[in-house]
C-alpha positions as CSV (number, residue, x, y, z in Angstrom):
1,X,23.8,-58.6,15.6
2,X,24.7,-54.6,15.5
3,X,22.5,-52.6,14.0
4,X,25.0,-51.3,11.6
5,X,25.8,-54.8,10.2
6,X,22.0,-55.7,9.9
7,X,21.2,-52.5,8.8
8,X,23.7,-52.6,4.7
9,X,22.5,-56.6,5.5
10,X,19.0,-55.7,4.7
11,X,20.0,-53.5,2.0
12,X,21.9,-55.9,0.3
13,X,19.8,-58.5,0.6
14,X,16.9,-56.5,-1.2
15,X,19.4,-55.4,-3.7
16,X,20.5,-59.0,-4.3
17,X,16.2,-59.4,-4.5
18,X,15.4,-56.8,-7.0
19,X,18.5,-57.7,-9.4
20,X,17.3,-61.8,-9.2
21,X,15.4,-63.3,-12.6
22,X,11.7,-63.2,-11.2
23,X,11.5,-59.9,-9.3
24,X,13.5,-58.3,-12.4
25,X,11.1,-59.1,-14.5
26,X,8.6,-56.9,-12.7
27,X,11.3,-54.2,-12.4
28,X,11.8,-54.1,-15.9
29,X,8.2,-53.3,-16.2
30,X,8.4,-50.9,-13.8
31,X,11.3,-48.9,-15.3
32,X,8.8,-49.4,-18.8
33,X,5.9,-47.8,-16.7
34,X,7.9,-45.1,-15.9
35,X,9.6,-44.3,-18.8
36,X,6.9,-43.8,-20.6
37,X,6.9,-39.8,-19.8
38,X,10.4,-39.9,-21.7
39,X,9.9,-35.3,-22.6
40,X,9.3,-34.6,-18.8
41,X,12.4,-36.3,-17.0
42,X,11.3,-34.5,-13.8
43,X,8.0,-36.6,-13.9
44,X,10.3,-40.3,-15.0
45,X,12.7,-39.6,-12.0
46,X,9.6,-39.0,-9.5
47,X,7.5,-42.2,-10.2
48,X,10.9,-44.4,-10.3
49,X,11.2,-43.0,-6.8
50,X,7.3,-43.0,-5.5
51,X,7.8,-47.1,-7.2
52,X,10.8,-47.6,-4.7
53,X,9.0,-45.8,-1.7
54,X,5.8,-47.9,-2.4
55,X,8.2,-51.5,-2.1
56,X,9.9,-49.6,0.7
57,X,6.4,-49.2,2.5
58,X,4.5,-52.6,2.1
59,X,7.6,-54.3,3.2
60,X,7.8,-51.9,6.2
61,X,4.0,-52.8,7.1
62,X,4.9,-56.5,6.7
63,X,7.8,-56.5,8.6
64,X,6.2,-54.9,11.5
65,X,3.3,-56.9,11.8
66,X,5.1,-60.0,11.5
67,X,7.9,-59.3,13.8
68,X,5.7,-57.5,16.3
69,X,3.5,-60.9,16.3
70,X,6.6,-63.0,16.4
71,X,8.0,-60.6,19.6
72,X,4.6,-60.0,21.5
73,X,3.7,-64.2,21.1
74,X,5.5,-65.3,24.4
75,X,5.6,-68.8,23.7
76,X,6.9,-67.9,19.9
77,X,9.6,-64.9,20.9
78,X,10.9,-67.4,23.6
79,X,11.1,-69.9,21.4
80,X,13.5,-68.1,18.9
81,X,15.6,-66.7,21.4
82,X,16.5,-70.2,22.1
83,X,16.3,-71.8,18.8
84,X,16.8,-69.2,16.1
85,X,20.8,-69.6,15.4
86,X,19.8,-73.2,15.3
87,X,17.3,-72.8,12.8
88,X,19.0,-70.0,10.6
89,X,21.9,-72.5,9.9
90,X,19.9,-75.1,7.9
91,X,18.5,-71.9,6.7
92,X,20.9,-70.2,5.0
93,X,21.9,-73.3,3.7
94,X,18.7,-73.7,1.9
95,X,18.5,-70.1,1.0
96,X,22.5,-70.7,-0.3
97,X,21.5,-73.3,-2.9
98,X,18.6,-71.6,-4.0
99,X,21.0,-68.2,-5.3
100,X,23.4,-70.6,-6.5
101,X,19.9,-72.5,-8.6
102,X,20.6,-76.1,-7.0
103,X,17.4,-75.6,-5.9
104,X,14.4,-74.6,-8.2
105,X,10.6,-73.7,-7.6
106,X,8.8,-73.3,-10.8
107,X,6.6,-70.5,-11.4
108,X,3.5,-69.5,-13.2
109,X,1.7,-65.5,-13.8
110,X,-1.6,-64.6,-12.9
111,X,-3.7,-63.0,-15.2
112,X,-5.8,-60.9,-12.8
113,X,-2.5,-59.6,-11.5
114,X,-1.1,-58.4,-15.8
115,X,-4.9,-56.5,-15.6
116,X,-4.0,-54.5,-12.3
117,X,-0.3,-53.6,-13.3
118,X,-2.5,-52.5,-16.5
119,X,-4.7,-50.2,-14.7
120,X,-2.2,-49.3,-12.1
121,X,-0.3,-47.6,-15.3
122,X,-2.7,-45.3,-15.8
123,X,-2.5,-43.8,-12.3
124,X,0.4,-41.4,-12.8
125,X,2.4,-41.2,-9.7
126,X,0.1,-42.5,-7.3
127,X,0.1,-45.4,-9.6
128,X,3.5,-46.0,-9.5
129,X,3.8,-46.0,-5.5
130,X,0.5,-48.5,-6.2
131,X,2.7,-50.5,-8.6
132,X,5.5,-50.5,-6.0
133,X,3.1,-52.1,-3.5
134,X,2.2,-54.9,-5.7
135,X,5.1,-56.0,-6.5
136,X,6.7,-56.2,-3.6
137,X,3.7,-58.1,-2.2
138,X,4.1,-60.7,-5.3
139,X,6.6,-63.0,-3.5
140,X,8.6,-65.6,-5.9
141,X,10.5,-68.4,-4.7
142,X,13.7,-66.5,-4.2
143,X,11.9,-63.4,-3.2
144,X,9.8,-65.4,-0.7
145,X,13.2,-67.1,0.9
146,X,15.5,-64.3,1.6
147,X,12.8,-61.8,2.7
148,X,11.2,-64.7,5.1
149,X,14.2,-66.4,5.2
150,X,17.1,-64.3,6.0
151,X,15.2,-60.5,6.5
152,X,12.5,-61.6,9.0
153,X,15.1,-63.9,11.3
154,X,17.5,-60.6,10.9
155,X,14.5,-58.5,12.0
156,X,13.4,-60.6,14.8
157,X,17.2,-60.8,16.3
158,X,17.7,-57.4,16.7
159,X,14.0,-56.3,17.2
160,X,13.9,-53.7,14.4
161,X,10.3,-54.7,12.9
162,X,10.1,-51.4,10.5
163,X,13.8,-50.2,9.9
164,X,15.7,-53.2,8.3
165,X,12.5,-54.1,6.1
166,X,12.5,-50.6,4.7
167,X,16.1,-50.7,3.9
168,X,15.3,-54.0,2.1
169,X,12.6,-52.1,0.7
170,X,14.7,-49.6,-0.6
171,X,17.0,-52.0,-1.9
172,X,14.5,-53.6,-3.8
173,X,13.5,-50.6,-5.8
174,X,17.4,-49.0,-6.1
175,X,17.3,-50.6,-9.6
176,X,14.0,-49.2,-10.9
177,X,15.0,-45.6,-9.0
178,X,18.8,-46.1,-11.2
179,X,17.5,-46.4,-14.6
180,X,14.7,-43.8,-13.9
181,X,17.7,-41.2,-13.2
182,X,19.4,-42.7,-16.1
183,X,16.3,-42.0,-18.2
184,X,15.9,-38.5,-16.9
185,X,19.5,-37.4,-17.5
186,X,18.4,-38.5,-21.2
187,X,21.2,-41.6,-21.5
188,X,20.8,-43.8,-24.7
189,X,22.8,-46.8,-23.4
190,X,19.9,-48.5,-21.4
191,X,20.2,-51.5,-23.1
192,X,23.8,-51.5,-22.2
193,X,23.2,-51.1,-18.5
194,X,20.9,-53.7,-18.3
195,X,23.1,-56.0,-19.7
196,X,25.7,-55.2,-17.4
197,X,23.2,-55.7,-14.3
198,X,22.4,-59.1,-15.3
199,X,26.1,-59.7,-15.1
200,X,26.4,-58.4,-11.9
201,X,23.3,-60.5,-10.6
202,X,24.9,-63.5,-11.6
203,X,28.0,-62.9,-9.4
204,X,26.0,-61.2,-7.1
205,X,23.9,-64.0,-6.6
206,X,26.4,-66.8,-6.4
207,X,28.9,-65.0,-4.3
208,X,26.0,-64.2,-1.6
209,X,24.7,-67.7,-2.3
210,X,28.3,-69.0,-1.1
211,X,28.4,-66.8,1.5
212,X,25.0,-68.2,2.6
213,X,26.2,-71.7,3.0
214,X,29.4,-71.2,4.3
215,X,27.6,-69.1,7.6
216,X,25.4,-71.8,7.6
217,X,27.5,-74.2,7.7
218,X,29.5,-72.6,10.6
219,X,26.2,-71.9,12.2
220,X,24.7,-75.6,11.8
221,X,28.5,-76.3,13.4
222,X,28.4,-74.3,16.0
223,X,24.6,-74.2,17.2
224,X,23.0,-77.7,15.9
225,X,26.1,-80.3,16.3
226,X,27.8,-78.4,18.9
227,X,31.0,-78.6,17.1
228,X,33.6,-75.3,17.6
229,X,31.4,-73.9,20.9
């Protein structure tokens, strides 16, 4: 794939990520962490965007190692070369009916985790890179699939280990980083705007999650039954 279809990919796809019910929940604590300096909007706008970097840079780290080990393992790198379109149809697929919620994991907090968001707060900016770390590192089920799912197949196939998962990084964090400017700029309507991004997550996510099947579909076609080649 060309880099600059992978590249807005990867974006998307942690957009689609941070805007999803379980990783929004963190964000929303995010944006309440840093909120909280509400009289210095200089100081809101800077964690929202050391928050963002900090997702930006564990899923960087993550992405490289686990690319670079899939690449550098000759047994495993030729083994997707040959077999990854075949295994990314029944993917996507499964990825698909996650996003449109035919498929379901359930899910439970930790409370170890609630104590170190907790004393993470505390930490002023550093905190909230800190806090950006962890929870991009807290993978939930639809977290988990589309950033091992769909990012780390797009990362292997065009061999860019650090720059596609930053941009999903990024992505990830655009929320947090929007409501911190809207905080800054001093807008009441917050309430309002998250309203409307719940709206736009459920179209978001069941017009990717279409999208999803319908590639796979052609994919599975294509690569698995040998149908259309």
């Amino acid at each position: 794939m060309e880099m600059w279809i992978a590249l807005p990919s990867a974006l998307w796809l942690g957009v689609l990520t941070s805007i999803s019910p379980c990783p929004l929940a963190t964000n929303i604590a995010a944006i309440s962490y840093v909120g909280r300096r509400l009289q210095d909007p200089r100081q809101v706008f800077l964690s929202g965007l050391g928050y963002t970097l900090g997702r930006a840079l564990a899923y960087a780290v993550l992405g490289a190692l686990l690319v670079a080990s899939l690449l550098q393992a000759p047994a495993v790198s030729h083994g997707l070369q040959r077999y990854l379109n075949q295994f990314l149809g029944p993917l996507l697929i499964v990825i698909g009916m996650f996003l449109l919620e035919w498929l379901s994991f359930g899910t439970r907090g930790s409370r170890w985790m609630e104590q170190l968001q907790q004393c993470l707060g505390r930490r002023g900016l550093w905190g909230a890179g800190l806090l950006g770390v962890l929870f991009a590192l807290s993978f939930c089920p639809i977290s988990a699939a589309l950033f091992f799912g769909s990012l780390v197949p797009l990362a292997v196939a065009t061999e860019s280990g650090v720059l596609l998962p930053i941009a999903y990084g990024i992505g990830t964090g655009l929320p947090v980083l929007a409501m911190a400017v809207v905080v800054a700029l001093g807008a009441k309507s917050i309430g309002t705007a998250f309203q409307r991004l719940s709206a736009f997550e459920r179209w978001a996510r069941r017009v990717t999650g279409v999208v999803f099947i319908v590639v796979g579909i052609d994919l599975a076609l294509v690569y698995v039954f040998g149908v259309l080649s």
